[in-house]
KEMI-565288 format. One line per field, with one value per residue: x, y, z of N, C-alpha, C in turn; residue number from 1. Coordinates in Angstrom, 2 decimals. Layout:
nxx: X / ...
nyy: Y / ...
nzz: Z / ...
caxx: X / ...
cayy: Y / ...
cazz: Z / ...
cxx: X / ...
cyy: Y / ...
czz: Z / ...
k: NUM / ...
//
This chain:
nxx: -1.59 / -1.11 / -0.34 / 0.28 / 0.50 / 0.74 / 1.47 / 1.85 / 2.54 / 3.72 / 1.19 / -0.30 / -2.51 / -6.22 / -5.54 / -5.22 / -5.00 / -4.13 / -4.24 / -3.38 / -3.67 / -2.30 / -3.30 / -2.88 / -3.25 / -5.73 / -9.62 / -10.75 / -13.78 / -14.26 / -13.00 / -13.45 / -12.69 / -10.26 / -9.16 / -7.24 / -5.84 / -3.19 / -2.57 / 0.28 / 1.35 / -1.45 / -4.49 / -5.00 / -7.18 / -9.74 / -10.79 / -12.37 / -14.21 / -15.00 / -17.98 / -17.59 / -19.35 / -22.17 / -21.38 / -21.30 / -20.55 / -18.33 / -17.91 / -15.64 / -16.64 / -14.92 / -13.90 / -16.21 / -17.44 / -15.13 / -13.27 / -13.33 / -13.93 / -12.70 / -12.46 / -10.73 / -11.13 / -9.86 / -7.51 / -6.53 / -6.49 / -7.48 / -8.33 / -7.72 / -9.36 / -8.43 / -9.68 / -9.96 / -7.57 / -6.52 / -4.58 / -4.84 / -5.59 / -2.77 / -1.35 / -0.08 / -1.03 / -3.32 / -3.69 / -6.21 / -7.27 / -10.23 / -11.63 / -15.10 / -17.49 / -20.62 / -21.79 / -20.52 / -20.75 / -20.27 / -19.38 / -17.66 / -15.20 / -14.53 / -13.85 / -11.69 / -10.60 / -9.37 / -8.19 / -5.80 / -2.87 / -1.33 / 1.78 / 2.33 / 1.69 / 3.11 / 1.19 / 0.99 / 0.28 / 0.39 / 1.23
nyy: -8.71 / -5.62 / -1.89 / 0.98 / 4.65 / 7.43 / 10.60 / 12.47 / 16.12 / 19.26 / 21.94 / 25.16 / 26.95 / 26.62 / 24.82 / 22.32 / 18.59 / 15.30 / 11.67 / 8.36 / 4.89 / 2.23 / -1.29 / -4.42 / -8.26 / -8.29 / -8.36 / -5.14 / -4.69 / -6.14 / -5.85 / -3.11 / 0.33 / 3.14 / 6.74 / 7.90 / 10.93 / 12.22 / 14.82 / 16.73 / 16.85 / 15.84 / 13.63 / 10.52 / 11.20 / 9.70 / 10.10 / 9.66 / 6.84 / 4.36 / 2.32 / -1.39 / -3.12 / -1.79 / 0.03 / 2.43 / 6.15 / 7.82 / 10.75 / 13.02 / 15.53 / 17.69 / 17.64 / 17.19 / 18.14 / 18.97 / 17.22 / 13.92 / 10.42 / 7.78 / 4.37 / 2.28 / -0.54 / -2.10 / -1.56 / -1.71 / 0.41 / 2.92 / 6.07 / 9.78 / 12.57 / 15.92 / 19.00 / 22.68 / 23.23 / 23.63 / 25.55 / 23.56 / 21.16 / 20.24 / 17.47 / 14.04 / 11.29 / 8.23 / 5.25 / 2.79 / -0.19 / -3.27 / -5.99 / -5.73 / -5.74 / -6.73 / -5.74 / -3.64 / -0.02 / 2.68 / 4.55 / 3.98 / 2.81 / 4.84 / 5.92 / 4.03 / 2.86 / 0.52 / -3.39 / -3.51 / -1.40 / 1.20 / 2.99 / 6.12 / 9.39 / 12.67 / 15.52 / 19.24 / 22.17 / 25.10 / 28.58
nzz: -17.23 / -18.58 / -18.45 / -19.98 / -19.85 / -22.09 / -23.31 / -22.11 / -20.79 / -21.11 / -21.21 / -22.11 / -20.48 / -21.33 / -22.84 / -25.21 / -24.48 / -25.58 / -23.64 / -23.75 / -23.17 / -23.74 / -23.73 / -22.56 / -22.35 / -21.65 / -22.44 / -23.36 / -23.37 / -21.47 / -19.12 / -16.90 / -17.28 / -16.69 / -15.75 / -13.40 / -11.00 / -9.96 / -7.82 / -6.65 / -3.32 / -3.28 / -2.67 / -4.52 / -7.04 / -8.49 / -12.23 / -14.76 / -15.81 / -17.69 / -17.11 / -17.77 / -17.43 / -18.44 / -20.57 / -19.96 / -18.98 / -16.56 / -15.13 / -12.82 / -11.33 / -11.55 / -13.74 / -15.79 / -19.43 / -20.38 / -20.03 / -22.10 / -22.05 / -23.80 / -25.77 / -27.70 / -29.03 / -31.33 / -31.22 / -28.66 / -27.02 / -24.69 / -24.42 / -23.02 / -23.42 / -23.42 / -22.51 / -22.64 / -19.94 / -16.75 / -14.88 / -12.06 / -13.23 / -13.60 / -12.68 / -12.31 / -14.48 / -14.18 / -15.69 / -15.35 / -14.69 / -14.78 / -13.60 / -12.83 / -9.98 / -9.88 / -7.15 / -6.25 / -6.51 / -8.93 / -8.03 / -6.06 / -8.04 / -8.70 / -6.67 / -5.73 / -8.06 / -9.90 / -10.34 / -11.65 / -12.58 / -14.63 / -15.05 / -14.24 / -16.25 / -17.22 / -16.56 / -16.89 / -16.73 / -17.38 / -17.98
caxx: -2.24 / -0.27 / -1.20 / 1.33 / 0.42 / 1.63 / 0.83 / 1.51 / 3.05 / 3.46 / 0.33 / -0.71 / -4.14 / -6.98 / -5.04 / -5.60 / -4.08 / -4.96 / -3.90 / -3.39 / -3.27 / -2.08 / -3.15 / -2.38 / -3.87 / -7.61 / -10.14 / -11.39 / -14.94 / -14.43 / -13.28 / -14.13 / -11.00 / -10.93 / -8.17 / -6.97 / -4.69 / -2.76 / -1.31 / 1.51 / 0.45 / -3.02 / -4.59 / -5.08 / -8.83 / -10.97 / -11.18 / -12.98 / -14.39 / -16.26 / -17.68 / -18.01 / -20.80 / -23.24 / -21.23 / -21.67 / -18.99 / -18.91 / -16.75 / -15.42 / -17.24 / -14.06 / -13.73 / -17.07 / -17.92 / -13.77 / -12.68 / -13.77 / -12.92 / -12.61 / -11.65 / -10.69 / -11.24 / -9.42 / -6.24 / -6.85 / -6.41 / -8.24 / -8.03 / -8.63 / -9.07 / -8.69 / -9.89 / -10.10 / -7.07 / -6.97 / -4.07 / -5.45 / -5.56 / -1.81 / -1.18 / 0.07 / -2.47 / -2.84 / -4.90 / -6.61 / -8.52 / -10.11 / -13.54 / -16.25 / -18.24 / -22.04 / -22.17 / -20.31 / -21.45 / -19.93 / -18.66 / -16.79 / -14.13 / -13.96 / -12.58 / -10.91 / -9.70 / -10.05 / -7.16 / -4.63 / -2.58 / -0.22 / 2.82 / 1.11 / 2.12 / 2.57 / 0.42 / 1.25 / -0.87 / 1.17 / 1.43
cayy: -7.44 / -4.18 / -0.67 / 1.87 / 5.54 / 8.14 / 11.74 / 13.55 / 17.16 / 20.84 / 22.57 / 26.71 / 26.90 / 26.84 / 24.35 / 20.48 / 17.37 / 13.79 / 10.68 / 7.36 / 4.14 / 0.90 / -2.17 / -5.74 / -9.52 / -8.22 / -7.89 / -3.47 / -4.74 / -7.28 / -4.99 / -1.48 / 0.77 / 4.44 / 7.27 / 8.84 / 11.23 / 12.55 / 16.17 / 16.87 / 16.58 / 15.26 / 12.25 / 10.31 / 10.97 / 9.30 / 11.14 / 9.18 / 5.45 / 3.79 / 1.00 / -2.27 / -3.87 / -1.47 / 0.95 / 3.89 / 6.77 / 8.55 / 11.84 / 14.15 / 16.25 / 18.83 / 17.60 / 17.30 / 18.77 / 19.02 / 15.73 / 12.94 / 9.15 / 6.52 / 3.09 / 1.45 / -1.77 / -2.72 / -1.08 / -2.21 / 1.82 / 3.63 / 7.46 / 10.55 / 14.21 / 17.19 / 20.12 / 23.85 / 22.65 / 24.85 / 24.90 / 22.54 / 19.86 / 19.61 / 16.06 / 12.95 / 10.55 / 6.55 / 4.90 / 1.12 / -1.18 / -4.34 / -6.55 / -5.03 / -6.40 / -6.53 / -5.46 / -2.68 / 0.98 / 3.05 / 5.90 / 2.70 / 2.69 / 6.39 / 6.55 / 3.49 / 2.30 / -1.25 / -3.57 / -3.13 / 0.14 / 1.53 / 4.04 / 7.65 / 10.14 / 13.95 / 16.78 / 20.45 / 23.45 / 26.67 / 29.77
cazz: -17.59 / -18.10 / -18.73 / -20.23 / -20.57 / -22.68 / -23.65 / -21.01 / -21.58 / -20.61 / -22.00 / -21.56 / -19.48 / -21.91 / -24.07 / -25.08 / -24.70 / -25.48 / -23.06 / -24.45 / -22.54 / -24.19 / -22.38 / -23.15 / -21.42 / -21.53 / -23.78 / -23.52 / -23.05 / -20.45 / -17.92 / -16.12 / -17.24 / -16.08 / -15.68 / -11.97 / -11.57 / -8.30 / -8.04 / -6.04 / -2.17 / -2.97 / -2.59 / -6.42 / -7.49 / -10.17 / -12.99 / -15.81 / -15.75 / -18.84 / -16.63 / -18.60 / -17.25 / -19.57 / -21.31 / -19.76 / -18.76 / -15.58 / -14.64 / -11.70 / -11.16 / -11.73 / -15.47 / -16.60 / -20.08 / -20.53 / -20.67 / -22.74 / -21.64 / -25.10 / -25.90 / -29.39 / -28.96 / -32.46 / -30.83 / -27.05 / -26.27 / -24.09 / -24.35 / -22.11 / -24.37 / -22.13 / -23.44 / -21.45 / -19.65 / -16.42 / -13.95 / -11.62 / -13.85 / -13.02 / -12.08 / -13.06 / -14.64 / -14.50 / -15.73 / -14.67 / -15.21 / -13.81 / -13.60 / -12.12 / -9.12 / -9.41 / -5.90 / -6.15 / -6.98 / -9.56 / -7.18 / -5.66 / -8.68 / -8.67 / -5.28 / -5.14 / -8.90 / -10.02 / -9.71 / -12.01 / -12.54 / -15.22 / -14.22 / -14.37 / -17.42 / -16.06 / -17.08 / -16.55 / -17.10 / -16.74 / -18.81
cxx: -1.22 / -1.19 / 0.09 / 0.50 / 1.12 / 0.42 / 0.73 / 2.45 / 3.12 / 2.30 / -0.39 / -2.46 / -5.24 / -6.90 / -5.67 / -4.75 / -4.63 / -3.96 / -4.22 / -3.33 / -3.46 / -2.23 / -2.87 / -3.01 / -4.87 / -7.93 / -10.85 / -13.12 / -15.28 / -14.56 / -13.35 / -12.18 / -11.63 / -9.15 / -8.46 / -6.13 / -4.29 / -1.35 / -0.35 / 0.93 / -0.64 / -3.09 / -5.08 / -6.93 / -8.98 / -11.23 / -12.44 / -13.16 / -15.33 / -16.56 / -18.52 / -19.29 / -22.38 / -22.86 / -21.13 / -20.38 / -19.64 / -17.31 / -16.43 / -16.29 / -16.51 / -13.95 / -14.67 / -17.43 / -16.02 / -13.22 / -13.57 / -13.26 / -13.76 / -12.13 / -11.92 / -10.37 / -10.24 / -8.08 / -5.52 / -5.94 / -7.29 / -7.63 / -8.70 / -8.41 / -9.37 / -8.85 / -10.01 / -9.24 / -6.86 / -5.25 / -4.20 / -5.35 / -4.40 / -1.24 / -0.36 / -0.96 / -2.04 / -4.11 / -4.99 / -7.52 / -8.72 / -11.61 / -13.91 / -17.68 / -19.65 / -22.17 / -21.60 / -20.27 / -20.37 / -18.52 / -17.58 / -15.04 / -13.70 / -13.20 / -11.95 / -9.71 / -9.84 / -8.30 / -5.69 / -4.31 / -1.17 / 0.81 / 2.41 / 2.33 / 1.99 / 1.94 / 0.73 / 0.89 / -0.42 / 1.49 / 3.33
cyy: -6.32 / -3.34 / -0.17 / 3.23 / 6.39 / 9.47 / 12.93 / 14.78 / 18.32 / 21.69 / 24.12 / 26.26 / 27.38 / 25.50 / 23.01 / 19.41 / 15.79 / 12.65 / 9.72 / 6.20 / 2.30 / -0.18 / -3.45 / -7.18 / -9.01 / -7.56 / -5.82 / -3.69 / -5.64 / -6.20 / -3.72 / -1.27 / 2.87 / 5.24 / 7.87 / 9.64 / 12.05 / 13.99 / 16.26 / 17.45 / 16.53 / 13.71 / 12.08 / 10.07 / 10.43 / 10.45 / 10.77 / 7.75 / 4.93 / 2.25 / -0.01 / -3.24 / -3.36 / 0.01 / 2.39 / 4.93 / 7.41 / 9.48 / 12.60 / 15.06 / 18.06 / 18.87 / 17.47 / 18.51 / 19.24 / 18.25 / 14.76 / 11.47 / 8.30 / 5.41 / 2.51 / -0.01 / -2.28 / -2.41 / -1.20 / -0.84 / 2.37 / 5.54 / 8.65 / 12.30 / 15.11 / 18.08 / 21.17 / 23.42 / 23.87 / 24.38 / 23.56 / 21.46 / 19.28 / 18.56 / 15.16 / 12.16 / 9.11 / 6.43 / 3.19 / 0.77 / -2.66 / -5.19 / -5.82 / -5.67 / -6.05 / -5.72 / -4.14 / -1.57 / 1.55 / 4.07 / 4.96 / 3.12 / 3.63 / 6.83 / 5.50 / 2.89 / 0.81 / -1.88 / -3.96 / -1.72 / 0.53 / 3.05 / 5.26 / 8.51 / 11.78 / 14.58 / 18.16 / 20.91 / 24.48 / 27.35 / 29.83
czz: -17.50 / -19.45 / -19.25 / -20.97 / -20.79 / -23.01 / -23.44 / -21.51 / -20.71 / -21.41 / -21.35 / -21.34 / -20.67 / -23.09 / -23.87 / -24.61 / -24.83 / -25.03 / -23.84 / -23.27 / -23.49 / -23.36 / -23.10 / -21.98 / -20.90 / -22.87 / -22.83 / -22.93 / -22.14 / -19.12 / -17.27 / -16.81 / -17.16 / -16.12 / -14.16 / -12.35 / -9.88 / -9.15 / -6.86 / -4.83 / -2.12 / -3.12 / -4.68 / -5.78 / -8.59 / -10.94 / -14.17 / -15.59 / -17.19 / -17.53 / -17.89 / -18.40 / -18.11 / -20.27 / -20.87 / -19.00 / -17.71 / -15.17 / -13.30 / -11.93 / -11.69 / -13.00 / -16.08 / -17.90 / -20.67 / -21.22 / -21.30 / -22.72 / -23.35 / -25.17 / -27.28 / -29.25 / -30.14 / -31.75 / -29.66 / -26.58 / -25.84 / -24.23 / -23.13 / -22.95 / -23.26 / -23.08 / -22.15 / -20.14 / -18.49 / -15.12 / -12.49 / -12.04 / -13.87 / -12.41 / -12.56 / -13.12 / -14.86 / -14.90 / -15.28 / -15.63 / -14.25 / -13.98 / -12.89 / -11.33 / -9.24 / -8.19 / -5.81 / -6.77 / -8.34 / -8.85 / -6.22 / -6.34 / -8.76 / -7.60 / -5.52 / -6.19 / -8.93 / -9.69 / -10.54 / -12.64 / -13.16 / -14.75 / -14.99 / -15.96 / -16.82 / -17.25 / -16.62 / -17.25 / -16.95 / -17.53 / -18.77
k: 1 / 2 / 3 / 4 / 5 / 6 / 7 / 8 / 9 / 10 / 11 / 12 / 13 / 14 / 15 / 16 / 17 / 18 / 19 / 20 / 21 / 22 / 23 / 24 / 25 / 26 / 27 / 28 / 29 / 30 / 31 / 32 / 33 / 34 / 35 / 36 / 37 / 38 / 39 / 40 / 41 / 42 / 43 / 44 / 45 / 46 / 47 / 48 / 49 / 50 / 51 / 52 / 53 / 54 / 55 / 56 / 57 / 58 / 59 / 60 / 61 / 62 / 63 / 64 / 65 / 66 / 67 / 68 / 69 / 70 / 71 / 72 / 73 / 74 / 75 / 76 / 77 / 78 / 79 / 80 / 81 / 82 / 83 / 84 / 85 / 86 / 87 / 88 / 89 / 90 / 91 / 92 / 93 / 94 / 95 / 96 / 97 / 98 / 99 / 100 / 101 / 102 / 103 / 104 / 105 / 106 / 107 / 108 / 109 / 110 / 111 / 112 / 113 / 114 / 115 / 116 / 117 / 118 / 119 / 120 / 121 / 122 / 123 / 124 / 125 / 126 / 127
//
């Protein structure tokens, strides 16, 4: 399994940007895939998850209504669109992926990330 994202950039506060993540040795709908992203002395949060067990997307609470998490199955890319890009959002971003345990909740993968993990892409937000 590997991940590789790209996309990352210097962008003025208000602005866009769209994340990419190429993955390879899984199928997109098999398993949970999601974006984190860790700013400079913080811990890495969950930002976006589509989990695969029924489709459905779940966000931070900080990016809701911002970001937008995607996956093209024909292309085995997953995407993350930032929009209203605010300093804060300053980070580097990874993204994962991984199966997804019946047993375990949603808010699970958001803190913890599933179990494989591509090398982060930076983001900067600064006038």
């Amino acid at each position: 399994v590997q991940l590789q994202a790209s996309g990352g950039g210097l962008v003025q506060p208000g602005g866009s940007l769209r994340l990419s993540c190429a993955v390879s040795g899984f199928s997109l709908d098999v398993y949970g895939i999601g974006w984190f992203r860790q700013a400079p002395g913080m811990e890495r949060e969950g930002v976006s998850i589509i989990d695969s067990r029924d489709g459905s997307t779940y966000y931070a609470d900080s990016v809701k209504g911002r970001f937008t998490i995607s996956s093209d199955n024909a292309k085995n890319t997953i995407y993350l669109q930032m929009n209203s890009l605010k300093p804060e959002d300053t980070a580097v971003y990874y993204c994962t992926a991984g199966p997804l345990s019946r047993r375990a909740s949603i808010r699970f993968y958001m803190k913890f990330g599933m179990d494989y993990w591509g090398k982060g892409t930076l983001v900067t937000v600064s006038s």
